[in-house]
C-alpha positions in Angstrom: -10.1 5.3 -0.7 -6.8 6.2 0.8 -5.5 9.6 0.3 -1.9 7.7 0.2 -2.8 5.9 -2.5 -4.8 8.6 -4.6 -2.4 11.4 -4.3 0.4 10.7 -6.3 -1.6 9.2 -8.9 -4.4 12.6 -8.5 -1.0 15.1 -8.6 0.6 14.1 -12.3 -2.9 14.8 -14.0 -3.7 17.8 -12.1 0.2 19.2 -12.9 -0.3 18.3 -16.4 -3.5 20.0 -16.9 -2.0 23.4 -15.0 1.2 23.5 -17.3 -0.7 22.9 -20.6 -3.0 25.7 -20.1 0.2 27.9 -19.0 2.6 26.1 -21.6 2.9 30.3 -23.5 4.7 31.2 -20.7 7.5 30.5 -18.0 4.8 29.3 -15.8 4.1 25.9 -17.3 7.6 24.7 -16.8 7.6 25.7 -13.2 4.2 24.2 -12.7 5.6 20.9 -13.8 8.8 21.6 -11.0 6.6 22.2 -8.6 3.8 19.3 -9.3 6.5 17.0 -9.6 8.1 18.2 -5.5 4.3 18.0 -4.8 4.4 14.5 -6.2 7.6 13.4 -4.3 6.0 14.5 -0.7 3.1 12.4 -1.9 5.2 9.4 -2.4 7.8 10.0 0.2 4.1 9.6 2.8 3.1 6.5 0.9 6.4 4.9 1.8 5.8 5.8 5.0 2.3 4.5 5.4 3.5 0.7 3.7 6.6 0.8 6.1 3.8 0.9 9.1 1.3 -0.8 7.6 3.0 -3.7 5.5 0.3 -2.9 2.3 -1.8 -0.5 2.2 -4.8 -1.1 -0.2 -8.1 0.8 -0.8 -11.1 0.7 -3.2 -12.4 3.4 -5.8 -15.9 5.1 -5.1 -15.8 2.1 -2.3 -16.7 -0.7 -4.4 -15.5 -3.5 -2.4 -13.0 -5.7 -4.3 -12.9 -7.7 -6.2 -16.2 -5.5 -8.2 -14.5 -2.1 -8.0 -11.2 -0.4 -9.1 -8.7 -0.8 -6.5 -5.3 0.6 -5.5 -2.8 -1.3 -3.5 0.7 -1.1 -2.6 3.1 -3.2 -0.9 7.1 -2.7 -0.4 8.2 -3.0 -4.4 4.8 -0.5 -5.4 5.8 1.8 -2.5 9.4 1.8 -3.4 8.9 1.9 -7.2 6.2 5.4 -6.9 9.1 7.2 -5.0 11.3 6.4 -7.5 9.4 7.8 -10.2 8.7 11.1 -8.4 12.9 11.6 -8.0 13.3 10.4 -11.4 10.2 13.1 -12.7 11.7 15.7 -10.6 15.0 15.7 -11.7 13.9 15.3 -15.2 11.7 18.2 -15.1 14.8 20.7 -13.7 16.7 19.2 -16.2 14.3 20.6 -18.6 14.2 23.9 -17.8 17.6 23.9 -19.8 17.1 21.3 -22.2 13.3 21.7 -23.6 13.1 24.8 -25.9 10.1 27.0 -26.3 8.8 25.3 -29.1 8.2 21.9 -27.4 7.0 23.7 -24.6 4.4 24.5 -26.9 3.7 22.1 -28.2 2.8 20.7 -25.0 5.7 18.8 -23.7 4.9 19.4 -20.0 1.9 18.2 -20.1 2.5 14.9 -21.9 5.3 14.1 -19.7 3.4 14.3 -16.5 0.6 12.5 -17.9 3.4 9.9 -18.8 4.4 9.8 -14.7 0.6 9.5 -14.2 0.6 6.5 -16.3 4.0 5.1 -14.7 2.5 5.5 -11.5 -0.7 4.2 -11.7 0.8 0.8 -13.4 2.7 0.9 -9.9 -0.4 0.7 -7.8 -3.4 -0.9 -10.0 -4.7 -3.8 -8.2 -6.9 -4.6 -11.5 -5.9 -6.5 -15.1 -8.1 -4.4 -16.8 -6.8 -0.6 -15.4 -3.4 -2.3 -15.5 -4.0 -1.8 -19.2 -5.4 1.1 -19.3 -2.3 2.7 -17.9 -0.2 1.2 -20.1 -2.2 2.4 -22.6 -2.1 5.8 -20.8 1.6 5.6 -21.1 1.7 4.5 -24.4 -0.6 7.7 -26.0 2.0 10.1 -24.2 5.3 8.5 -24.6 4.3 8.4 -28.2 3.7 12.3 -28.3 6.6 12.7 -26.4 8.7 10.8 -28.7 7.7 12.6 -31.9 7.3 15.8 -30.4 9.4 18.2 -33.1 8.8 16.0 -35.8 12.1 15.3 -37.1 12.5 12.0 -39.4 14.4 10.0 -37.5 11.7 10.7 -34.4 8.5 9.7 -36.6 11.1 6.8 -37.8 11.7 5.7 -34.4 7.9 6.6 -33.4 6.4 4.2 -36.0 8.1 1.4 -35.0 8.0 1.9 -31.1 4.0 2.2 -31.3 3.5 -0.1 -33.7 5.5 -3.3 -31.8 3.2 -1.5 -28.2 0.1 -1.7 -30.1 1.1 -5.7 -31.2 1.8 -6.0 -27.1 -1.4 -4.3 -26.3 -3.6 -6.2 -28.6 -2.1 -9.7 -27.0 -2.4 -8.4 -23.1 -5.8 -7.1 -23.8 -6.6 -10.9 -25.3 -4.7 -12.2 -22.4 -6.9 -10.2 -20.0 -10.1 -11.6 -21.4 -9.1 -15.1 -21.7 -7.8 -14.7 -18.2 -11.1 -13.2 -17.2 -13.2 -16.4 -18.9 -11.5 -18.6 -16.8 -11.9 -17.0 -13.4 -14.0 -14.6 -13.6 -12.9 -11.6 -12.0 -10.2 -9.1 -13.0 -8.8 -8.1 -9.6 -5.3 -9.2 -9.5 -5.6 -10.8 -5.4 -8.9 -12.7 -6.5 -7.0 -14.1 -9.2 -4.4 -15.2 -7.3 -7.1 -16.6 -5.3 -9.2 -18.2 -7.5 -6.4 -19.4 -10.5 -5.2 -22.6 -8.1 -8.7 -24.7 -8.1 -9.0 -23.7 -12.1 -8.9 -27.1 -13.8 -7.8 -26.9 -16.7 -4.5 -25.7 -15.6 -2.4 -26.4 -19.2 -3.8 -23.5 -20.5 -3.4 -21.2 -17.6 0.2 -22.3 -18.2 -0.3 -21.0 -22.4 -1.9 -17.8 -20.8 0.9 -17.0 -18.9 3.2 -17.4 -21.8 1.0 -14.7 -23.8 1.4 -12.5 -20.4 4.9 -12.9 -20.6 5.8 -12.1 -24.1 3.2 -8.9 -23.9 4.9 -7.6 -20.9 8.3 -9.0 -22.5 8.0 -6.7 -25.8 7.4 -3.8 -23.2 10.2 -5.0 -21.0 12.5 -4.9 -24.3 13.5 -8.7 -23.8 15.0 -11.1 -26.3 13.7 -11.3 -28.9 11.3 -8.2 -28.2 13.7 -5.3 -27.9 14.9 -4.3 -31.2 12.0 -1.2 -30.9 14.2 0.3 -28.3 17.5 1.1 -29.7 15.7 2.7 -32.7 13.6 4.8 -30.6 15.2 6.1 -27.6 18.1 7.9 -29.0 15.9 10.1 -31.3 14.1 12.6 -29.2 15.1 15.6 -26.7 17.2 14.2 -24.0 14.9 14.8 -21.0 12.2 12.4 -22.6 15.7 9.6 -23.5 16.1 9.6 -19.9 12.6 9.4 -18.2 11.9 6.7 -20.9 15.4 5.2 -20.3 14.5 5.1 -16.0 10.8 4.4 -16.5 9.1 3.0 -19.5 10.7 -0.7 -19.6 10.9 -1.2 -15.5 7.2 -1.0 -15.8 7.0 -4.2 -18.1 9.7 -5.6 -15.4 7.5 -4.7 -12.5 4.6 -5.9 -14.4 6.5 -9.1 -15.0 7.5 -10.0 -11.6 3.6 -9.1 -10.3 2.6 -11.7 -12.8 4.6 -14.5 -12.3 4.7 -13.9 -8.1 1.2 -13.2 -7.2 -0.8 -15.4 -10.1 1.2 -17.3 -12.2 3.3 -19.0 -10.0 2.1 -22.6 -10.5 4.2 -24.3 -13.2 7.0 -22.4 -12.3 9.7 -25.5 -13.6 8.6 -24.7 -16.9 7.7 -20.9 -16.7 10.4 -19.6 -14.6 12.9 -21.7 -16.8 12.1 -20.2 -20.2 12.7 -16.4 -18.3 15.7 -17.7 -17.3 16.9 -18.3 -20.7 14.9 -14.7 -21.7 17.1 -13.2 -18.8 20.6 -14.7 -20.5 19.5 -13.6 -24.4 18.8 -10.2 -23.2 22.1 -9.6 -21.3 24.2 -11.1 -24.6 22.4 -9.3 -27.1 22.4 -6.6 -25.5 26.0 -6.0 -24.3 26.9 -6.8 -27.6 24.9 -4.3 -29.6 26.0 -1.6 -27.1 30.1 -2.9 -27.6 29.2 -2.1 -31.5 27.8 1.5 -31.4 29.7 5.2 -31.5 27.0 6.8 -30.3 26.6 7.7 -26.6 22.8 7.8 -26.5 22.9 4.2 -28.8 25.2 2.5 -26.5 23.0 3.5 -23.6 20.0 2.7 -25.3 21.2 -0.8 -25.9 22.6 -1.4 -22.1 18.7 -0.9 -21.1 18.7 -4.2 -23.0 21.4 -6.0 -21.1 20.6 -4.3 -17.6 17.3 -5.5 -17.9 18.2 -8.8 -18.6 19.7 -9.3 -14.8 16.3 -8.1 -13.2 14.6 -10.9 -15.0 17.3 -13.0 -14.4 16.2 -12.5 -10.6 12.5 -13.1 -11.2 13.5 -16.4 -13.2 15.3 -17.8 -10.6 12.6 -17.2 -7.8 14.9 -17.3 -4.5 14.3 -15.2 -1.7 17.4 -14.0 -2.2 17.2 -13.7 -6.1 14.3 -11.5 -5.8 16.2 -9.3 -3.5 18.5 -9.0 -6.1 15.7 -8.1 -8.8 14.5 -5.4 -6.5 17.6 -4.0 -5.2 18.5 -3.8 -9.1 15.3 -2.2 -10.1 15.9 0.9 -8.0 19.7 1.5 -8.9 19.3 1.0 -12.4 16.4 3.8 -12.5 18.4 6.0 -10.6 21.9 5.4 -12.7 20.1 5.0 -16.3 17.9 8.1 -16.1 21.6 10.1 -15.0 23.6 8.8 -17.5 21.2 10.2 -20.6 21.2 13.4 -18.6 25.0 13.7 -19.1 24.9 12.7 -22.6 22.6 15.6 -22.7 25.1 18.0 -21.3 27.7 16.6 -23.3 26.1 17.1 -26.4 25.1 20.8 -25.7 29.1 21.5 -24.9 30.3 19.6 -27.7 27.8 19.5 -30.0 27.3 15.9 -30.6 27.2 12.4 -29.2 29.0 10.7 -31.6 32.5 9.8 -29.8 34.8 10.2 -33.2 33.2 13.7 -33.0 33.6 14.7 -29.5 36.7 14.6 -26.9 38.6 16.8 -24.3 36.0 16.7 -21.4 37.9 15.4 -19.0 40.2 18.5 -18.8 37.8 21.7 -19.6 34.9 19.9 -17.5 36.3 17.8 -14.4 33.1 17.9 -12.9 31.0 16.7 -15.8 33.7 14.0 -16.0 33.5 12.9 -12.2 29.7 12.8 -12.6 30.1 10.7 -15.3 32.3 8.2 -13.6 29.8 7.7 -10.8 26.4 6.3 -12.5 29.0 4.8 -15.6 30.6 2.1 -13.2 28.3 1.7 -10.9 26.0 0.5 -14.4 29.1 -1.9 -14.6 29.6 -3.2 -11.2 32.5 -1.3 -10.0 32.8 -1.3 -6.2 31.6 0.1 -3.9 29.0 2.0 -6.6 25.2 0.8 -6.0 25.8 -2.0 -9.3 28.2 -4.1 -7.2 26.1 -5.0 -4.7 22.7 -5.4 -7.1 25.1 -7.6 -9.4 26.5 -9.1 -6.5 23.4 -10.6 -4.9 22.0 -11.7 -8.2 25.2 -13.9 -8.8 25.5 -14.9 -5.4 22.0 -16.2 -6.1 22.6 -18.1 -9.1 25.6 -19.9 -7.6 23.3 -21.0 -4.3 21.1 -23.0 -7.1 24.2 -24.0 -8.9 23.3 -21.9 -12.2 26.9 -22.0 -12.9 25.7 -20.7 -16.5 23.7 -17.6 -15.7 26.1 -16.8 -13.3 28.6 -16.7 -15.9 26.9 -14.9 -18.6 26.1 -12.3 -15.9 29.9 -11.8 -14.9 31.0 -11.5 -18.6 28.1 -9.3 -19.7 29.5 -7.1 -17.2 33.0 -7.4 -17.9 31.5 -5.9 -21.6 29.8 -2.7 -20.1 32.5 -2.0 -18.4 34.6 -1.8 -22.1 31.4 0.1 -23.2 31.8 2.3 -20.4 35.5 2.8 -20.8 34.5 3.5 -24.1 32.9 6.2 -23.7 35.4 7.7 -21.1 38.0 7.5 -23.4 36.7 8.9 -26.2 34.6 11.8 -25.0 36.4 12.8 -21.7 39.8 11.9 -22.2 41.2 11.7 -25.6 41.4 15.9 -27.4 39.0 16.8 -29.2 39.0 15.9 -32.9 38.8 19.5 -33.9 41.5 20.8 -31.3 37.9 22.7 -29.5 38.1 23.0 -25.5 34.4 22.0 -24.7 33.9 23.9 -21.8 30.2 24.2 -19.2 31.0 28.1 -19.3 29.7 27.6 -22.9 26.3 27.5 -21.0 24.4 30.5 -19.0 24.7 30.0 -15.2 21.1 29.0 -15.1 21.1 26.6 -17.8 24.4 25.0 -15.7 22.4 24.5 -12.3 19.4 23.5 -14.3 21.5 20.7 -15.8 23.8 20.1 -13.6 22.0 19.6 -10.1 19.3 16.7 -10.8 22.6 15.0 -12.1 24.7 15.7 -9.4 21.8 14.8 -6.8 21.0 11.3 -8.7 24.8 10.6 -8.6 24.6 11.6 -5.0 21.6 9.1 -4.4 23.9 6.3 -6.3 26.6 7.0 -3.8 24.3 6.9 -0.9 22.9 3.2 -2.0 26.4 2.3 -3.0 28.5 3.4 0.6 25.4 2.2 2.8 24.1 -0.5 1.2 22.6 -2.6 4.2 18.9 -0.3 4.7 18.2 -0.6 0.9 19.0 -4.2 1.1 16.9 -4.8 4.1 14.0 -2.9 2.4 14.6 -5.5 -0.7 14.0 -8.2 1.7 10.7 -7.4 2.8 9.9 -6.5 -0.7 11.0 -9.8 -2.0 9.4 -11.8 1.1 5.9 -10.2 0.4 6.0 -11.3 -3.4 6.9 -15.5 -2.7 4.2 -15.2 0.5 1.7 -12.8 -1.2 -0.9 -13.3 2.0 -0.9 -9.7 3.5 -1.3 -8.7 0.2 -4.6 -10.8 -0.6 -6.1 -10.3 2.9 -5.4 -6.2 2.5 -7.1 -6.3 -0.7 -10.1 -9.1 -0.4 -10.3 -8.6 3.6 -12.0 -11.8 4.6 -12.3 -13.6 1.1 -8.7 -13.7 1.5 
C-alpha cells in the first residue's frame, strides 16, 4: 500500500480521535488546525506523486485487485483530495471563532474530520462496495454535524436530509449488488473491464439509471434536491460551508466516475437524459435562489444551479466538456465554501442574514465587502474571476456540438446569479442599515477577526490565482479529462496485467 494514498485518508481519523478526547479544552480545536495542515502536506505529496506517476494505485493488506480493498488516484482524485484539505483547513480556522464551547463539546471537531475522512476516502476508493461505505461514513457525521445544538429548525432540516440519504443509500446499495450479480467483482477497473462482454446489456443500461438517480439525490439534481435548501442553511456556519464545498461534489465526482470509467456504453441514451438533468438543475435552481431574502438560502439554492453546469459537462462527454466539468469542480469548492464563510461574518456583525434586516457593510467594513465581491462574481461568471473561464469552456463546449439549447440555459442561468448576487450586494453592503446601526468587524476581538477573516481572504486569494492565471489549472483539467474518456492507465495501474 502506498503511503500517498493512505495518509490523507489515515490523518482525518487519527485528528478526530485526538480532538474528541481533548474536546474540554483549547486543545481539541487546535488539534483539528493542526491535523487538517498535516492533512494538506499529505495531499499536497499525493499531487505530486500522480503528476510523476500519471495514477498511482495500491492495494489494502496487499490483496491483489480485484479481491482486496484498493485505493487509486488519477488527476481528478488527486486534484479533488487537495481540495478538501484547503477547504478542511480553512474551515477549521474559521471555527476557532465561529464554533462555541458547547458544540465543541459536544464533539464537533471530531465529527467534522471524520466528515473529511469520509470526503476523502469517496475520492480515492477503487471499490463499489467501500465507495458506499464512505458515503455512509459521511452520511452518520454530516448528520451529527447538522443537528448538533439541537435547535428545531436543525432536527427539521436533519430529518429530511437523512431520510431522502437513506432512500439514496438503500437504491446504490441495491445497485451495487445487482451490479455485482452481473459481473462479479466489485472493483471499479474490473468492472470497467468485465461490463462490455456482459450480454444482457439493456439492463446494464436500467442499472445505470438507478446509479444515476442514487448519486443524483446526493448530487442535489432535478428532481432530487429539494433536501438541500431545507437543510444547509440551519446549522453553525462552518458546517454550511464544508457541506456547501464538499458534500454534493462527491455525488458529482461519483457521477462522472460512473458514467466515464463503467457506464459509458449507451451513452446516446444515458448521457442525454443528464443532459436534460444538467438544464432542470440550473433553472430550478437559479430560480429558487432569485426568490429568497435570505443570504445562507439563496446560497443554498445556487449549489443547485452551479451543480447543474458540472453535469452539464459530464452529459455532454467532449474532451473539452469534461475540462470544463473539472475546471468547474475545483472553483466552485473553493468560491461556495468562501461565500458561507462571509455570510458567517456577516451575520455575527449584523446579527442576521436576512437582507430586509441587515445593510451598511459596504461603508463600516470595506474589506468584508471586497471579499465579498471576489468569490460572489466569480460564482457568476464575471471576468477575469475563476467562473468565467469554467463557464466559458462549458459553453464553448456546447456550441462545438451545436447544443444551441444548453448553451443558452447556461448563459441565462448565469445572467440570474448575477441578479442574486447583486442582490445581496445591494442589500447587505450597500444600502443603510434598516435600524440606522453601523455594523462594524471591530465589533469582534482581534482573534476572532483573523480567525474569520484569513481562511476567507486566502480562498479569495486562491479564486484570484485560478482566475488571473488560468492556463496551468486548465492544462491540469486536460489530463484530468483525457484520463476519464481513455481510462487505460487507470485499469492497467489498478489490475496490472488483467488490464
Amino acid at each position: 500500500m502506498s503511503w500517498y494514498l493512505a495518509t490523507p485518508l489515515v490523518l482525518p481519523f487519527l485528528t478526530a480521535v485526538l480532538s474528541f478526547l481533548m474536546r474540554f479544552g483549547v486543545w481539541g480545536r487546535w488539534i483539528s488546525v493542526g491535523g487538517n495542515a498535516l492533512l494538506l502536506i499529505a495531499a499536497t505529496l499525493l499531487m505530486v506523486e500522480v503528476l510523476g506517476a500519471g495514477v498511482v494505485a495500491g492495494q489494502m493488506g496487499s490483496w491483489a485487485a480485484p479481491f482486496g480493498i484498493t485505493l487509486v488516484a488519477d488527476y481528478l482524485s488527486a486534484v479533488m483530495v487537495v481540495i478538501t484539505a484547503i477547504t478542511a483547513l480553512a474551515v477549521s480556522i474559521y471555527a476557532l471563532a465561529d464554533i462555541d464551547a458547547r458544540k465543541e463539546h459536544l464533539g464537533y471537531h471530531a465529527l467534522f474530520n471524520v466528515l473529511i475522512g469520509g470526503v476523502i476516502g469517496a475520492f480515492l476508493t477503487g471499490d463499489l462496495f467501500n465507495l458506499y461505505v464512505w458515503f455512509e461514513v459521511m452520511l452518520i457525521s454530516s448528520f451529527g454535524l447538522l443537528v448538533l445544538g439541537g435547535s428545531r429548525a436543525q432536527i427539521d432540516g436533519g430529518v429530511r436530509y437523512v431520510v431522502l440519504n437513506l432512500i439514496s443509500t438503500i437504491l446504490f446499495l441495491t445497485s451495487i449488488g445487482l451490479l455485482y450479480g452481473m459481473t462479479g467483482t466489485l472493483n471499479m477497473a474490473d468492472i470497467a473491464r468485465v461490463l462490455p462482454s456482459v450480454e444482457n446489456q439493456p439492463l446494464v443500461t436500467v442499472i445505470a439509471m438507478m446509479f444515476m438517480v442514487a448519486f443524483g439525490v446526493k448530487a442535489a439534481v432535478f428532481p432530487l434536491f429539494f433536501w438541500l435548501p431545507a437543510a444547509y442553511h440551519t446549522p453553525a456556519f462552518s458546517v454550511s460551508a464544508v457541506f456547501a464545498g464538499l458534500l454534493t461534489k462527491v455525488g458529482v465526482y461519483a457521477l462522472i466516475r460512473m458514467f466515464t470509467l463503467i457506464f459509458d456504453h449507451d451513452v446516446g441514451f444515458t448521457h442525454q437524459i443528464l443532459l436534460w438533468v444538467a438544464a432542470l438543475t440550473m433553472i430550478t435552481g437559479v430560480l429558487g435562489a432569485a426568490a429568497q431574502n435570505d443570504i445562507r438560502k439563496i446560497l443554498s439554492f445556487h449549489i443547485v444551479s452551479q451543480i447543474g453546469y458540472m453535469i452539464m459537462g459530464l452529459a455532454l462527454m467532449t474532451p473539452l466538456a469534461l475540462v470544463g466539468a473539472v475546471f468547474y469542480l475545483v472553483h466552485h469548492i473553493i468560491v461556495k465554501a468562501n461565500l458561507f464563510l462571509i455570510a458567517g461574518v456577516v451575520e455575527r456583525t449584523t446579527g442576521s442574514t436576512d437582507l430586509s434586516k441587515i445593510g451598511g457593510l459596504y461603508r463600516t467594513a470595506p474589506l468584508l465587502a471586497i471579499l465579498f465581491f471576489v468569490p460572489a462574481f466569480s460564482l457568476a461568471g464575471f471576468p477575469p474571476l475563476s467562473g468565467f473561464w469554467a463557464k466559458y469552456v462549458l459553453i464553448t463546449a456546447a456550441l462545438e456540438t451545436h447544443g444551441w439549447i444548453i448553451a443558452a440555459v447556461a448563459l441565462l442561468v448565469g445572467l440570474l446569479t448575477i441578479f442574486s448576487m447583486t442582490k445581496i450586494w445591494a442589500e447587505a453592503f450597500w444600502k443603510h442599515h434598516p435600524a440606522g446601526i453601523d455594523p462594524k468587524l471591530t465589533t469582534l476581538s482581534p482573534a476572532e477577526r483573523r480567525a474569520l477573516l484569513l481562511p476567507i481572504a486566502a480562498l479569495a486569494g486562491l479564486t484570484l490565482i485560478i482566475g488571473f492565471f488560468p492556463q496551468p489549472f486548465i492544462s491540469f483539467a486536460e489530463t484530468a479529462a483525457e484520463q476519464l474518456l481513455d481510462p487505460s492507465a487507470y485499469l492497467t495501474a489498478v489490475l496490472g496485467g488483467q488490464a
